[in-house]
VOGU-3710 file (C-alpha; in Angstrom, 3 decimals, decimal comma):
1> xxxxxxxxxx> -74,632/4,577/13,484  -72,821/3,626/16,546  -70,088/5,584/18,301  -66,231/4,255/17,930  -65,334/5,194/21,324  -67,962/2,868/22,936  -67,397/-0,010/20,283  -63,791/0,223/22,064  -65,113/0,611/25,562  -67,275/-3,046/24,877
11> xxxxxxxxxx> -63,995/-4,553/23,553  -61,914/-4,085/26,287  -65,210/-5,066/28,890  -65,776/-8,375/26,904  -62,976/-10,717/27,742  -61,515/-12,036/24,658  -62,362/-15,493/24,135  -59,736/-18,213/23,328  -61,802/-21,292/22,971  -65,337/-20,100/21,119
21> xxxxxxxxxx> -66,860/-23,877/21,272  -66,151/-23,862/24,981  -66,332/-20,340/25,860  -62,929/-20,378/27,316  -61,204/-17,034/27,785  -57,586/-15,485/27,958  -58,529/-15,417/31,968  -60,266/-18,575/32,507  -56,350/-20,372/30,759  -54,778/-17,948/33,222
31> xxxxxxxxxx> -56,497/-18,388/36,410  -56,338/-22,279/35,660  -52,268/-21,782/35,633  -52,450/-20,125/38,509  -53,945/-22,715/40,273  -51,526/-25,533/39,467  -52,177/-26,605/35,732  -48,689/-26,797/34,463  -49,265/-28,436/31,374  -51,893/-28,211/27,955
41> xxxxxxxxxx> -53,540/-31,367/29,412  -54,211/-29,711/33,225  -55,750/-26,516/31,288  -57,919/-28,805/29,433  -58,976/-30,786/31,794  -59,619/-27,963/33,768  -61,560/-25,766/31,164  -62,623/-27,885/28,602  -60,232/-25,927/25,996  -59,862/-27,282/22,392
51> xxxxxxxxxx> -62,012/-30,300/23,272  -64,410/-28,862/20,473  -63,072/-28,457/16,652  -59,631/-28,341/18,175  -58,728/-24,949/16,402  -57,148/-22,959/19,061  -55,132/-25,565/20,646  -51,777/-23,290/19,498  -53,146/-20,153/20,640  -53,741/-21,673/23,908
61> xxxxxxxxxx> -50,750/-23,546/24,034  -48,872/-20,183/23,232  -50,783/-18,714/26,338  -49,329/-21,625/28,780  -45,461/-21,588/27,379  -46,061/-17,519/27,861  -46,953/-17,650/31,300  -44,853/-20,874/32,465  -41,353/-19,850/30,637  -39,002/-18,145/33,254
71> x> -38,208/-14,744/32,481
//
């Protein structure tokens, strides 16, 4: 049986993944803002998020108001 306390440790090292068909994580949408996207389209572009089934296109829509909204 495997210990909790690791399972948690390889949770937290694994970057959680937005986009599964593209293998686009929380970062990847992040770094992409950073560097100028400043709309869904630019991340897309950019990543290749939701250009497979098209399933997290709110999540990572969520992500970009998040991070472009003034506080």
């Amino acid at each position: 049986m495997s210990d909790p306390s690791m399972t948690d440790i390889y949770a937290l090292m694994r970057p959680r993944k937005v986009c599964v068909c593209r293998s686009v994580t929380e970062n990847m949408i992040l770094d992409s803002l950073e560097r100028g996207a400043r709309s869904f389209e630019d991340v897309q572009n950019e990543t290749g998020c939701s250009t497979g089934c098209g399933t997290c296109e709110s999540a990572v829509r969520a992500i970009i108001e998040k991070k472009l909204s003034p506080t």
